[in-house]
Structure formats: C-alpha cells, structure tokens
C-alpha positions in Angstrom: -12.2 13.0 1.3 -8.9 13.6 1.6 -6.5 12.2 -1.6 -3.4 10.2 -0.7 -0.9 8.1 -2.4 0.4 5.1 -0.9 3.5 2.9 -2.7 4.5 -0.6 -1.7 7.7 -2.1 -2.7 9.4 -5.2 -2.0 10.2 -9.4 -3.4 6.9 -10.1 -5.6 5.1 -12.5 -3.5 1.4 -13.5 -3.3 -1.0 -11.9 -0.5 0.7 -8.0 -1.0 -2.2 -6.4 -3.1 -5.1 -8.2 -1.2 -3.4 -7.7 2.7 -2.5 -3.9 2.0 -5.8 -3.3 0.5 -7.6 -4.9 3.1 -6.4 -2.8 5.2 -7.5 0.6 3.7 -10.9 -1.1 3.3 -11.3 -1.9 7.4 -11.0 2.4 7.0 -13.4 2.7 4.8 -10.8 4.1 2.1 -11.7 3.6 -1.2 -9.2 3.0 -3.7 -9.5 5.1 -6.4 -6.8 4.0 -8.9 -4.9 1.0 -8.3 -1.2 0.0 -10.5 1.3 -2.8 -10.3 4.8 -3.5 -12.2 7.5 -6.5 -11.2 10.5 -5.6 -12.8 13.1 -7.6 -12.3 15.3 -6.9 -8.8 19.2 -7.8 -7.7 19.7 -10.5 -9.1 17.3 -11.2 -11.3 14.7 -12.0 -8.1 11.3 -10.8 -9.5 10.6 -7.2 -7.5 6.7 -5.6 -6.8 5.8 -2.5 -6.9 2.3 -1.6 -6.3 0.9 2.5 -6.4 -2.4 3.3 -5.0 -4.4 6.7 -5.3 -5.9 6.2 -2.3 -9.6 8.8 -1.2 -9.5 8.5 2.8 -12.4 10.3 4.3 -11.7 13.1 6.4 -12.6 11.6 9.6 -10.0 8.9 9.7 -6.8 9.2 11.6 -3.7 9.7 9.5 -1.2 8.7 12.1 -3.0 5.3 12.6 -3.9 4.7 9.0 0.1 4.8 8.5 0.9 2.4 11.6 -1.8 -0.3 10.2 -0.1 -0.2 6.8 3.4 -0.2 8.5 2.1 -2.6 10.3 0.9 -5.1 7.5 4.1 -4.5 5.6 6.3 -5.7 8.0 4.2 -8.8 8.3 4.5 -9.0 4.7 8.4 -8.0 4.8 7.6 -4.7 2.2 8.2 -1.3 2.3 5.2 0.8 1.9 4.8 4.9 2.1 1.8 7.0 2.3 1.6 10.7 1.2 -0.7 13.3 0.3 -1.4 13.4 -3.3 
C-alpha cells in the first residue's frame, strides 16, 4: 500500500463525501482516516472541506486514480488534490 492524501474543496453541497469516496472504493482504496469542516466562504456561503488519508494498493494506477477523482469533481463542481502522504 502506498499512503496518499487527497483534499477536496468547494460550496458545501450534498453527494461530495459519498461521490468522491465512491470513487476510491471502485479502486479498492481504503480510506484510512476521513475529516470534514464547513467554514464559512465569501460571503458567508457555507464552504467544504473534506481531507482523506487515503492506503491505495500498489498496483493501482496513479495517473488514472487522479483523472477519476478530477473527474468526479468537476461533476460535482469541487476542487480536489491527491498527494503522497
């Protein structure tokens, strides 16, 4: 396993947590912490955040594990970065 930590970011709305992590499931990435905060954003517009330790097994793509969650968050109209922990 390979340790990674992904961040998403964006307006709080429902679906973010359960699309993103549905994601690293179909990859058979377990999640091995999970945290969330909405602060308030401009204007007072509630913000997410969401951090994920993230263990991706070493015989997963990197490359394409990064395009399915850019992927999702454009759908969901978030940003969201991946890194090695």
């Amino acid at each position: 396993m390979r340790l990674y930590r992904i961040e998403a970011a964006g307006e709080d709305r429902a679906g973010i947590v359960a699309s993103l992590c549905r994601v690293l499931a179909d990859r058979g990435v377990n999640i091995a912490e999970l945290s969330t905060r909405s602060p308030p954003g401009p204007g007072g517009s509630p913000h997410y955040e969401m951090t994920i330790a993230a263990e991706v097994p070493e015989n997963n793509d990197a490359r394409e594990l990064r395009e399915a969650l850019a992927a999702e968050a454009d759908r969901l109209v978030v940003d969201v970065a991946i890194m090695p922990a």
